[in-house]
N, C-alpha and C positions, 0 to 999 in steps of 0.2 A: 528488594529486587525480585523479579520474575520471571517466566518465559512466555512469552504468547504466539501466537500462530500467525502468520502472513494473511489478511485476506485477501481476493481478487482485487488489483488495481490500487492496492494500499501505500501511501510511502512513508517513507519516516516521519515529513510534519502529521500525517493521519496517525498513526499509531502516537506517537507523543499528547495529539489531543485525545485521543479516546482512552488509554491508556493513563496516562500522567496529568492528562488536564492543563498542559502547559507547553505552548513552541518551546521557550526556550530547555527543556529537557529534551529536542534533538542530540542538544550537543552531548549530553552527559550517554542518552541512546547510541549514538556513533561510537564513541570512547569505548562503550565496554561490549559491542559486538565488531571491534575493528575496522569500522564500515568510514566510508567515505561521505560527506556533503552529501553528494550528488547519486550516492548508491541506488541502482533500481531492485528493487525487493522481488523477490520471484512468490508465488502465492504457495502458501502451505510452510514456507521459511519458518524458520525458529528463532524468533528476537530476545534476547534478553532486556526486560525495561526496568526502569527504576520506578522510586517511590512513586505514589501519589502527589503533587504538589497542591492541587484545586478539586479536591473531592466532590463542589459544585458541578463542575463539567464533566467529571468524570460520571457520575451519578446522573447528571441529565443524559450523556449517550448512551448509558447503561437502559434508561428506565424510556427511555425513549426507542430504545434499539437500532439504535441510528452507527452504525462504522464507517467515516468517513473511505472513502476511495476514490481519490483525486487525481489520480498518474493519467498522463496524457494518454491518451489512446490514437493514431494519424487517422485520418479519414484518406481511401486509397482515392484516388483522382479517377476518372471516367467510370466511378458504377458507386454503390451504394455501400460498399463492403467497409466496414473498419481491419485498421491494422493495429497488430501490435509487436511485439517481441518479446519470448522466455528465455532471454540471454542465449540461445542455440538456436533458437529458429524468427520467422516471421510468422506469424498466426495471423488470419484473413478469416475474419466473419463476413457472409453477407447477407442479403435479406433473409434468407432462407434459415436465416443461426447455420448452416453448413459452417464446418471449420476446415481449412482451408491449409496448409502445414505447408513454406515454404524454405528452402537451405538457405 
């Protein structure tokens, strides 16, 4: 086991593959940082992961430098801005990359 770091827009099946090389080591990931299914991971978090299972995949995102980061991001309706949320707020990018901080 290990500790690794949150990156932007990461969820648990991303960390299980670039990490473990394996979905199914979400569930063993959940289990030992208390987390839920459906957890949304805030960037910068501190994950505990398990072993290696497929040191193929793991070594191909490694040497490719590929992190996956799949977490939905809404697109806001009437302009261009994406949205997201840090568990306390609403964040709004819009063209401009302006960041946008909503309650």
């Amino acid at each position: 086991m290990r500790t690794i770091t949150v990156q932007e827009r990461q969820t648990i099946l991303d960390i299980a593959l670039q990490y473990c090389g394996d979905v199914q080591s979400v569930f063993e990931i959940i289990e030992l940082n208390d987390f839920s299914i459906t957890e949304e991971l805030k960037t910068g978090q501190a994950v505990v992961v398990t072993d290696t299972y497929n040191k193929k995949i793991t070594e191909f995102y490694s040497t490719n430098s590929i992190k996956p980061a799949t977490a939905y991001i809404e697109t806001v309706s009437d302009s261009n801005a994406m949205r997201t949320n840090d568990n306390n707020h609403d964040l709004i990018t819009n063209d401009n990359n302006d960041l946008i901080i909503e309650n």
